[in-house]
C-alpha positions as CSV (number, residue, x, y, z in Angstrom):
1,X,-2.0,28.5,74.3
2,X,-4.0,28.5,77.2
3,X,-7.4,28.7,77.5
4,X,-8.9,32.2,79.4
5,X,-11.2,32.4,82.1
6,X,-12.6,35.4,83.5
7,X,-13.7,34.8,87.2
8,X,-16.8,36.9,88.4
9,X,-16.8,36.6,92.1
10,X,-16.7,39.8,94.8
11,X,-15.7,37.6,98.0
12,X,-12.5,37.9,97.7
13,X,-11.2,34.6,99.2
14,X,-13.2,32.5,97.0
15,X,-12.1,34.2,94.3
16,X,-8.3,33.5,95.2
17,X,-9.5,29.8,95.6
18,X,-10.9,29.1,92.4
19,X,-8.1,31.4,90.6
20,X,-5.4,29.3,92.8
21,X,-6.9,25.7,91.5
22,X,-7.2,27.1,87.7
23,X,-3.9,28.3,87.1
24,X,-3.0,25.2,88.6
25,X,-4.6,23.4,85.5
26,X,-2.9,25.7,83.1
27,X,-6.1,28.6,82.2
28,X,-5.2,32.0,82.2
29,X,-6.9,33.5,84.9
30,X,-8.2,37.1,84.9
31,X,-10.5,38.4,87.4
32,X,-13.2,41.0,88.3
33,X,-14.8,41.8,91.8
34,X,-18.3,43.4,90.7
35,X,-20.7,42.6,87.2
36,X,-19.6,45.8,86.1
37,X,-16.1,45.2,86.0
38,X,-16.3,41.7,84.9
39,X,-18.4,43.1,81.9
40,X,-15.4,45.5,81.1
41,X,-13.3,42.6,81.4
42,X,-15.0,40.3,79.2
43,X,-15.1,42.9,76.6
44,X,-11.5,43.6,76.5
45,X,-9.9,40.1,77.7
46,X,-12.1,38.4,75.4
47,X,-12.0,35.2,77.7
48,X,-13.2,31.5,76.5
49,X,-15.2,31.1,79.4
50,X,-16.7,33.2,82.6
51,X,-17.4,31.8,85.8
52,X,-20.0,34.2,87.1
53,X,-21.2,34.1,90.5
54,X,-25.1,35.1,90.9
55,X,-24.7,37.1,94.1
56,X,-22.9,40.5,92.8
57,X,-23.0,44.1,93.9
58,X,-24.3,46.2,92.0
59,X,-25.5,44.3,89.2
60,X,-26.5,41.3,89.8
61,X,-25.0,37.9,87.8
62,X,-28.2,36.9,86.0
63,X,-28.2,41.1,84.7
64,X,-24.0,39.9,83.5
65,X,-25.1,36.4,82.4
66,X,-27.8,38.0,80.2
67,X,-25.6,41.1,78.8
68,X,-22.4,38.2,77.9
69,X,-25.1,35.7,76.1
70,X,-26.1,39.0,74.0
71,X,-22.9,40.1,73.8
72,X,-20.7,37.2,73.5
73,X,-23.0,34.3,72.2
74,X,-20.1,32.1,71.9
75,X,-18.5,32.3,75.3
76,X,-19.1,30.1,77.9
77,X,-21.0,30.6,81.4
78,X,-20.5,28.5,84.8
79,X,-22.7,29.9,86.9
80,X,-22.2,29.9,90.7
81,X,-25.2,29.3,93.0
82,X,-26.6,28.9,96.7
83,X,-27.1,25.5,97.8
84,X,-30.3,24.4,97.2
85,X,-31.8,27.5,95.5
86,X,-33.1,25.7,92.1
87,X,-34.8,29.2,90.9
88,X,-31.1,30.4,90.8
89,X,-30.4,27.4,87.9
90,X,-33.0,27.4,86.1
91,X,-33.6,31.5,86.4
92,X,-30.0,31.2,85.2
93,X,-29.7,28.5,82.4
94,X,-32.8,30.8,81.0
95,X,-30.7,33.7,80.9
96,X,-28.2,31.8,78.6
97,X,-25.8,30.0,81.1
98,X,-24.0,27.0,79.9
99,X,-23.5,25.1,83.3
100,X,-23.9,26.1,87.3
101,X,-21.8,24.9,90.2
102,X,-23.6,24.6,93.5
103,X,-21.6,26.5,96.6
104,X,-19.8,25.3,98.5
105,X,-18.1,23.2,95.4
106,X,-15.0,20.9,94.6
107,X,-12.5,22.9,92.5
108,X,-12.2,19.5,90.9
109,X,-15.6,19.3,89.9
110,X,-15.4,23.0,88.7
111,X,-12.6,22.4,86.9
112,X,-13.7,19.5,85.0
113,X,-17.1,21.0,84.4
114,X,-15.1,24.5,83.0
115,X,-12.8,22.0,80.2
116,X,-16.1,19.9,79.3
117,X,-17.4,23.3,78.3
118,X,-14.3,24.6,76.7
119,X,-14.4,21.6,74.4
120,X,-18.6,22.1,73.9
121,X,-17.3,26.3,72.9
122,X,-14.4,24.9,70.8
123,X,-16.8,22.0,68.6
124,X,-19.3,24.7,68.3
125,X,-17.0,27.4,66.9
126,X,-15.2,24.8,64.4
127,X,-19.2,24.0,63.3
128,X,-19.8,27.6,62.5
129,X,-17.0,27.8,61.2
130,X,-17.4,25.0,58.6
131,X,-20.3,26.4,57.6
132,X,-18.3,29.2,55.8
133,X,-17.6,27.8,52.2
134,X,-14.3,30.3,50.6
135,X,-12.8,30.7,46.4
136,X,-11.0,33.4,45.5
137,X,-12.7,36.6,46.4
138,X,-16.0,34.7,47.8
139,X,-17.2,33.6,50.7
140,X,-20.8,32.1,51.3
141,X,-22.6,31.6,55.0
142,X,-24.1,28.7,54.7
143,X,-26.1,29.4,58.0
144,X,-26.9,32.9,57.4
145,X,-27.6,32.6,53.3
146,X,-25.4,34.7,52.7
147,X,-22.4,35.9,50.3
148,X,-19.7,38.2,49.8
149,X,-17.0,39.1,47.1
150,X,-14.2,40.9,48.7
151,X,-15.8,41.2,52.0
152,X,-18.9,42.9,50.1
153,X,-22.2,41.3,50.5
154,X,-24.2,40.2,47.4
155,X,-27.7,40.5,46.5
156,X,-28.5,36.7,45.5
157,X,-31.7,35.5,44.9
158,X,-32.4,31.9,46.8
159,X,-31.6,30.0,43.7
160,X,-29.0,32.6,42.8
161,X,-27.8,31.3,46.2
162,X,-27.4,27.9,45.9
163,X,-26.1,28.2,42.0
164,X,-22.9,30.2,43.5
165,X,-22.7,27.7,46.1
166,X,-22.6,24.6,44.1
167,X,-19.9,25.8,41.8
168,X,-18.5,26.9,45.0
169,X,-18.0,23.2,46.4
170,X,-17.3,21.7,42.8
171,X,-14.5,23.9,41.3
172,X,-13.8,22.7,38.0
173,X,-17.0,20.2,37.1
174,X,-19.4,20.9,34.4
175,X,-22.8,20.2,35.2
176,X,-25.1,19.7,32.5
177,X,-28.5,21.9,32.4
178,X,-30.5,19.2,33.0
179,X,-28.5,18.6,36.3
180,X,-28.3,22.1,37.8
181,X,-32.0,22.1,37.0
182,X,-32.8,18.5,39.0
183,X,-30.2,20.0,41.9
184,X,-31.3,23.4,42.0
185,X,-35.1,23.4,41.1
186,X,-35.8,19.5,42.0
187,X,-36.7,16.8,39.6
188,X,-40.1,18.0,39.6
189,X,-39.8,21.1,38.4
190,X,-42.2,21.6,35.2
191,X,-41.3,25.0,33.5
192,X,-38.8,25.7,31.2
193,X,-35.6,24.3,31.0
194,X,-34.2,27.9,29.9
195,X,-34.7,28.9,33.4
196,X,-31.4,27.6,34.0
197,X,-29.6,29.9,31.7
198,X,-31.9,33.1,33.1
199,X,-29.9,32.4,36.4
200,X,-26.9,32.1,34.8
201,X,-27.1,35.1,33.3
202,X,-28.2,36.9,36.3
203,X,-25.8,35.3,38.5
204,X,-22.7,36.6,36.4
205,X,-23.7,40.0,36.4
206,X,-23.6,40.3,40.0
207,X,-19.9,38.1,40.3
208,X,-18.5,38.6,37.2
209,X,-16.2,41.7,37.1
210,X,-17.1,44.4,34.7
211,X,-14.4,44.2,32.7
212,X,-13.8,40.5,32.0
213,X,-15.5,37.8,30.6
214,X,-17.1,34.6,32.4
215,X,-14.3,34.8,34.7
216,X,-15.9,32.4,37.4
217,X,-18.2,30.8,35.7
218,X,-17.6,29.4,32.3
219,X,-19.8,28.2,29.4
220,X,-18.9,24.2,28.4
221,X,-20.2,24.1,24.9
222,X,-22.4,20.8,24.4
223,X,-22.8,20.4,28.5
224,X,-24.0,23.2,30.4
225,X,-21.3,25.3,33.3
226,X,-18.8,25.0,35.0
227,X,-17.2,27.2,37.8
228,X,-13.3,28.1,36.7
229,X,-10.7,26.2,38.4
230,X,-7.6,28.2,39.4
């Protein structure tokens, strides 16, 4: 599938020019003469990147650039500037642009600039992505410290937290108390070992459901827990 652009530009002719050499270079190309428009645009079109010119009626693109990066924080923003007007870059890198192009411009060098930044969009999405760690009904955020069992979010403590999360990533291997205690508390830790099982014991309350038994996380007799392997 191709990659979408969403051009921002109200001269018409240049906006014909850089829709011309992009289609050319297989992007689907949608386009929008105002800020106003081009917000309406990004909102339904969802594109993978805008190239947003800073000169708009209405209002202007550093008012768009700022409403996409709130909006949108993943998409990506070329911004189109005068020649020689540095306030323009850096006003509009501050605003949350990803890259500018200085006018008049090679559709080349936009070109190349525009599938440098899909890849940067595209790395960044697969990171955030990663950071999502999924069993059964669960999901954790390992960014936001957060999870959820069936798309409803749980009230974890911290170490409530990263218990869930280790059984997570380990389906199926005991760890002994002493080890969830070095893991989870640090080698350091000083109080009592039974701290372990209190968070245990908490933590199943809030995943286990009501009418079963150490579904998810089971007792190994001798060892310590485990988290059931399907």
């Amino acid at each position: 599938m191709s990659n979408k652009v969403l051009i921002i530009e109200d001269e018409e002719s240049i906006r014909g020019f850089i829709k011309i050499n992009f289609n050319m270079h297989n992007f689907q190309v949608i386009e929008a003469e105002s800020g106003e428009k081009g917000l309406m645009m990004a909102s339904s079109e969802h594109p993978d990147i805008v190239i947003l010119d800073v000169m708009l009626p209405g209002i202007d693109g550093y008012q768009v650039c700022e409403s996409l990066r709130r909006e949108f924080p993943d998409i990506g923003i070329i911004m189109l500037t005068a020649k020689g007007q540095d306030l323009d870059k850096i006003k509009g890198l501050e605003l949350g642009a990803d890259d500018y192009v200085v006018k008049p411009f090679n559709p080349m060098e936009l070109i190349l600039r525009a599938k440098s930044l899909v890849r940067r969009v595209g790395e960044k999405h697969d990171q955030v992505q990663s950071q999502n760690v999924t069993y059964g009904p669960f999901v954790i955020d390992t960014y936001s410290k957060k999870a959820y069992k069936n798309d409803r979010e749980l009230s974890l403590t911290p170490k409530e937290f990263h218990l869930l999360q280790l059984f997570m990533e380990n389906p199926g291997k005991a760890f002994s108390r002493n080890a969830l205690l070095d893991t989870i508390w640090g080698s350091d830790f000083v109080g009592d070992h039974k701290i372990v099982d209190v968070n245990i014991r908490r933590l199943r309350v809030k995943i286990e459901d009501k009418t079963s038994k150490d579904l998810f996380i089971e007792t190994v007799w001798g060892t310590g827990y485990r988290w059931r392997k399907d």
